[in-house]
C-alpha positions as CSV (number, residue, x, y, z in Angstrom):
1,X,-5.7,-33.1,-7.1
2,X,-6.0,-30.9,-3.5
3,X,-3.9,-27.9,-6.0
4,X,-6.4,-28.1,-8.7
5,X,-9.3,-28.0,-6.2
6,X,-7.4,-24.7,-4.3
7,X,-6.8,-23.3,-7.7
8,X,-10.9,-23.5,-8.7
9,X,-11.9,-22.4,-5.3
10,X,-9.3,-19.8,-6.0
11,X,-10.9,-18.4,-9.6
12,X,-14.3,-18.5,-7.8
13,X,-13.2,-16.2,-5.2
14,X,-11.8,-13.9,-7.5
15,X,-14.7,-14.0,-10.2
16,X,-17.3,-13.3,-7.3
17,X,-14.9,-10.5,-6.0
18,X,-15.0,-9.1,-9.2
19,X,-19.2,-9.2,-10.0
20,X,-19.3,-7.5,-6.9
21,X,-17.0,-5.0,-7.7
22,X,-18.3,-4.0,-11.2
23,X,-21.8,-4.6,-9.8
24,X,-20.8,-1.6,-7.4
25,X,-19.2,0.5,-9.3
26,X,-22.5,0.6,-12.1
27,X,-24.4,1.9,-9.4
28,X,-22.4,4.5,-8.6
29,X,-21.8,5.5,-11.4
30,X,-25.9,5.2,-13.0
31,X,-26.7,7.5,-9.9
32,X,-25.3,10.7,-11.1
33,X,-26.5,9.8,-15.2
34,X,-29.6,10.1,-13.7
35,X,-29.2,13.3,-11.5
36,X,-27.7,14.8,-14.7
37,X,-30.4,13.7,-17.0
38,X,-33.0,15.5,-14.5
39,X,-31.2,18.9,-14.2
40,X,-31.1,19.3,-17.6
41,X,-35.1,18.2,-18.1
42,X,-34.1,16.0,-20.8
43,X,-32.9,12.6,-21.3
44,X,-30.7,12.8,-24.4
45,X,-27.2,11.2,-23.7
46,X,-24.4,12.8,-24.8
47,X,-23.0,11.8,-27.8
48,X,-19.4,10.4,-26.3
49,X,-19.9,8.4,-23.6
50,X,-17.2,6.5,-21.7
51,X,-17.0,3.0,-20.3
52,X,-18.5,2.9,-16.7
53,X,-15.5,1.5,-15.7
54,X,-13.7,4.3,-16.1
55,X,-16.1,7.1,-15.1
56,X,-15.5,5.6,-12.1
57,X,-12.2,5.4,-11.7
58,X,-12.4,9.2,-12.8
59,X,-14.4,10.2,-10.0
60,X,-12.3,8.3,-7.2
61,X,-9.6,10.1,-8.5
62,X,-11.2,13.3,-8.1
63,X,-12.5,12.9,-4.5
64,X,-9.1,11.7,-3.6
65,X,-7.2,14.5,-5.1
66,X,-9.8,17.0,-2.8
67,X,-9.2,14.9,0.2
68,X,-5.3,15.4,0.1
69,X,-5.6,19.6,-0.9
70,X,-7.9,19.2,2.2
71,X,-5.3,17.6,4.3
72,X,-2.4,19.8,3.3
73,X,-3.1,23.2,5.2
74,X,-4.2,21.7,8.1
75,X,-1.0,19.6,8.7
76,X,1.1,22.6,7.6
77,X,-0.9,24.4,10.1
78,X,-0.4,22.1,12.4
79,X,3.5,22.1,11.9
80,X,3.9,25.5,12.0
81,X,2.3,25.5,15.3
82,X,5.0,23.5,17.2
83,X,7.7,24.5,15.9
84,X,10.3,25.8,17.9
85,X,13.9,26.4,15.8
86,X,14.0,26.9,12.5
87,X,17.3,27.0,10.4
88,X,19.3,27.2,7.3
89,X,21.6,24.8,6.3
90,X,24.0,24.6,3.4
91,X,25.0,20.6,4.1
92,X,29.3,20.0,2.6
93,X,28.9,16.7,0.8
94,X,32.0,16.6,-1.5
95,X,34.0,13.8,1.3
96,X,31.1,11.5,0.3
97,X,33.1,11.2,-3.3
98,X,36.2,9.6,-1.9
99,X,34.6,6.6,-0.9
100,X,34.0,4.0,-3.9
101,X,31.3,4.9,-6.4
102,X,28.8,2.3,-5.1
103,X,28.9,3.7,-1.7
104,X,29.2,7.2,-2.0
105,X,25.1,7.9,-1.9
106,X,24.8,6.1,1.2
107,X,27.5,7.7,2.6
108,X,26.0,11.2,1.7
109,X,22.9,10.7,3.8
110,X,25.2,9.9,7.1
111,X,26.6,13.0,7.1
112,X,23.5,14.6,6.4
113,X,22.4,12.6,9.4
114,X,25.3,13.5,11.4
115,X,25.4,17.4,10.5
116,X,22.1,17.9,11.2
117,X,22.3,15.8,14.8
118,X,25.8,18.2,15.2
119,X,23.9,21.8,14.4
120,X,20.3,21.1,15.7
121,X,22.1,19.7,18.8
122,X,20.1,16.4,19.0
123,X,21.7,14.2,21.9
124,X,22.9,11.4,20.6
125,X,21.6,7.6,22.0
126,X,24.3,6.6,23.8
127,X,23.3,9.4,26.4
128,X,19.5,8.8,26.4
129,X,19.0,4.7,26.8
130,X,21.1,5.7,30.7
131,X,18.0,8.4,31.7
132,X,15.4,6.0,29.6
133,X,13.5,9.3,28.5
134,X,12.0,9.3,25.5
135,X,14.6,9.9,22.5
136,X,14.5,12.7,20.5
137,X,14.2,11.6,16.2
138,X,15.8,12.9,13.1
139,X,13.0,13.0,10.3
140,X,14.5,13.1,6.5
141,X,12.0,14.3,3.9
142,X,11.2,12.4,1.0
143,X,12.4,15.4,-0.8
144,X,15.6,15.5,0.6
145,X,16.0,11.9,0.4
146,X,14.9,12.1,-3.7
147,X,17.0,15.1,-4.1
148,X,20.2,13.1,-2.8
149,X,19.5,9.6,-4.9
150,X,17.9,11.9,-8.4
151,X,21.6,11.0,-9.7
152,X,21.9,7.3,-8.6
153,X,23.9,5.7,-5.9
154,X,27.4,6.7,-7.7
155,X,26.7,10.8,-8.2
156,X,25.1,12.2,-5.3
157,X,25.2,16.1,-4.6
158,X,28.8,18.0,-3.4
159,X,26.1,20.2,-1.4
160,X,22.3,20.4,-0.4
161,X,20.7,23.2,1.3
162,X,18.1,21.9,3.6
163,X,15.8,23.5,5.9
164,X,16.1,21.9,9.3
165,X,12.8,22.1,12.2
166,X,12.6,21.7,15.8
167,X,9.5,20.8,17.2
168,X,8.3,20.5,20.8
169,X,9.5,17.3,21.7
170,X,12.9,17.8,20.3
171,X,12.1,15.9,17.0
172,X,14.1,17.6,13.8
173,X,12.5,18.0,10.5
174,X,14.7,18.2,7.3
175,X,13.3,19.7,4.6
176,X,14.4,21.3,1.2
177,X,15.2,24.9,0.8
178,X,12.3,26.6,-0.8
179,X,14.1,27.7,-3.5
180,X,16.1,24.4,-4.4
């Protein structure tokens, strides 16, 4: 009995939820029929229409899609600002193949990890938690990080060339090579 009465309440919620939703999303989209209708001085519709509902979902897309080109430069900008070292890095992978075939992936990204910390000259955390400062990160890309799984946990690369950042606290960036 008390889980059909949760499971009602439940379908309530969600059918209200929903009314609202659509109930929104007509409104929006009605607004700019209208706008359109008035620019061109007549009020023909257009011969293909498409379901509100979609319309919608069209136009979210679009606005979202501006907001992240608008985003981009400015945390570029932003990057290139505190950046102190910048370097090159053609990262030796081909040890991470004697290890068995379901660890060899895993084993890839630790010495990525631990090249990077050796050539950037990151101190290691043994040597900060005594001075309790705060402790310099190693940041991994998502495109580095796709690049080094694209083959599945049993063939990762022999080699990656990475683009490695220092930034004002100490943090390092790894990026791709542009041209990889």
């Amino acid at each position: 009995m008390v889980k059909e009465e949760k499971e009602l309440e439940d379908k309530e919620v969600k059918e209200e939820t929903e009314t609202e939703v659509s109930e929104e999303q007509l409104e929006t989209v009605e607004e700019p029929k209208a706008e359109e209708a008035e620019k061109e001085g007549t009020k023909e519709e257009a011969p293909e229409e498409k379901p509100e509902a979609v319309e919608g979902a069209e136009e979210k897309k679009e606005e979202l899609a501006e907001e992240k080109k608008a985003k981009k430069p400015k945390e570029k900008a932003a990057e290139e600002e505190e950046i102190v070292e910048e370097k090159f890095f053609t990262v030796p992978l081909g040890k991470a193949w004697i290890t068995p075939p379901r660890r060899r992936a895993p084993r890839a990204m630790r010495m990525l990890k631990f090249f990077i910390t050796k050539h950037m000259k990151l101190e290691s955390r043994k040597e900060t938690e005594e001075e309790e400062e705060e402790v310099s990160r190693l940041i991994i890309s998502n495109e580095v990080n796709l690049r080094m799984w694209s083959r599945g946990i049993e063939k990762p690369p022999r080699k990656i060339r990475v683009r490695a950042a220092k930034d004002k606290e100490g943090n390092v960036t790894v990026y791709l090579a542009e041209g990889d």
